[in-house]
C-alpha positions in Angstrom: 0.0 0.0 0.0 1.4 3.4 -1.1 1.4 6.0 1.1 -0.8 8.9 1.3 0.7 12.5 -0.1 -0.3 13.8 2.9 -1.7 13.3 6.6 -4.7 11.0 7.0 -6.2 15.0 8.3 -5.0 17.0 5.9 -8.0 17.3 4.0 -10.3 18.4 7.1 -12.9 19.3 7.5 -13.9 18.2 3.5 -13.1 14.7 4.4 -12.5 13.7 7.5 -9.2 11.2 9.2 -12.0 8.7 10.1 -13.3 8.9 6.8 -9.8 8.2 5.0 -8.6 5.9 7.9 -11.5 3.4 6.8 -11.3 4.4 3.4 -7.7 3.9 2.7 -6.8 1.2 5.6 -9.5 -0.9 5.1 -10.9 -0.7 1.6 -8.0 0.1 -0.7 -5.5 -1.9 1.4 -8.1 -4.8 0.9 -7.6 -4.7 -2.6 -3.8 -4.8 -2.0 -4.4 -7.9 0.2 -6.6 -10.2 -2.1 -4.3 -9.1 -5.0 -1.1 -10.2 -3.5 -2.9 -13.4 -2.4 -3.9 -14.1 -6.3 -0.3 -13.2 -7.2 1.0 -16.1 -4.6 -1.2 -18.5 -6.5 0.8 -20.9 -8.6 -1.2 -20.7 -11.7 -0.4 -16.2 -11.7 3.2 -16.7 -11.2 3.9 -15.5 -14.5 2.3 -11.7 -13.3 4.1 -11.7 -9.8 7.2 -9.8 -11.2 4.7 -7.3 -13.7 3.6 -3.7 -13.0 0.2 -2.6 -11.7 -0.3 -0.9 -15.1 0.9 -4.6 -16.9 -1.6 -6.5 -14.6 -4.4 -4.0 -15.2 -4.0 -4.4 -19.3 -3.2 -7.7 -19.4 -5.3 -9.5 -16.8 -9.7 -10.0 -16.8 -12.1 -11.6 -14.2 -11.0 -11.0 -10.4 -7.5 -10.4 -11.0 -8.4 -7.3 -13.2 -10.6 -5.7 -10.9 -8.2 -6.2 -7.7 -5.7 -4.4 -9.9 -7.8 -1.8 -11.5 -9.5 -0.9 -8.0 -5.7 -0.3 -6.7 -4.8 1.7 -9.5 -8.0 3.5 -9.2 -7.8 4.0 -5.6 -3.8 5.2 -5.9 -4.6 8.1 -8.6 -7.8 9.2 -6.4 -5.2 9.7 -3.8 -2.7 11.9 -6.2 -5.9 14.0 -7.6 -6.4 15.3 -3.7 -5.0 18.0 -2.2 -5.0 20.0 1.1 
């Protein structure tokens, strides 16, 4: 998981630490979690050693959208600002 650009209160009182707290620790990291899991599995080993951006282009089903949620979730991220 990435870090953020800036403190989990920076963006107060828009959005608030609670709301990114649950919003990056628990739903984007999930996506980080269940995507490293599928990249252990045997049968992806040939995608462990690929970019995000590879695995996003190059990938469908469950794999893609674990990917594509991550990338999603790290540009939302960039795009905010204090």
């Amino acid at each position: 998981l990435p870090p953020l650009p800036w403190e989990k209160d920076a963006l107060e009182p828009h959005i608030s630490a609670e709301t990114i707290d649950y919003h990056y620790g628990k739903h984007h990291l999930a996506y980080v979690n269940k995507l490293n899991e599928l990249l252990g599995m045997p049968e992806n080993a040939d995608w462990k050693d690929k970019t995000l951006e590879e695995i996003v282009i190059g990938t469908t089903g469950v794999m893609f959208n674990q990917a594509a949620q991550i990338w999603n979730h790290n540009f939302y991220w960039e795009c905010l600002k204090p």
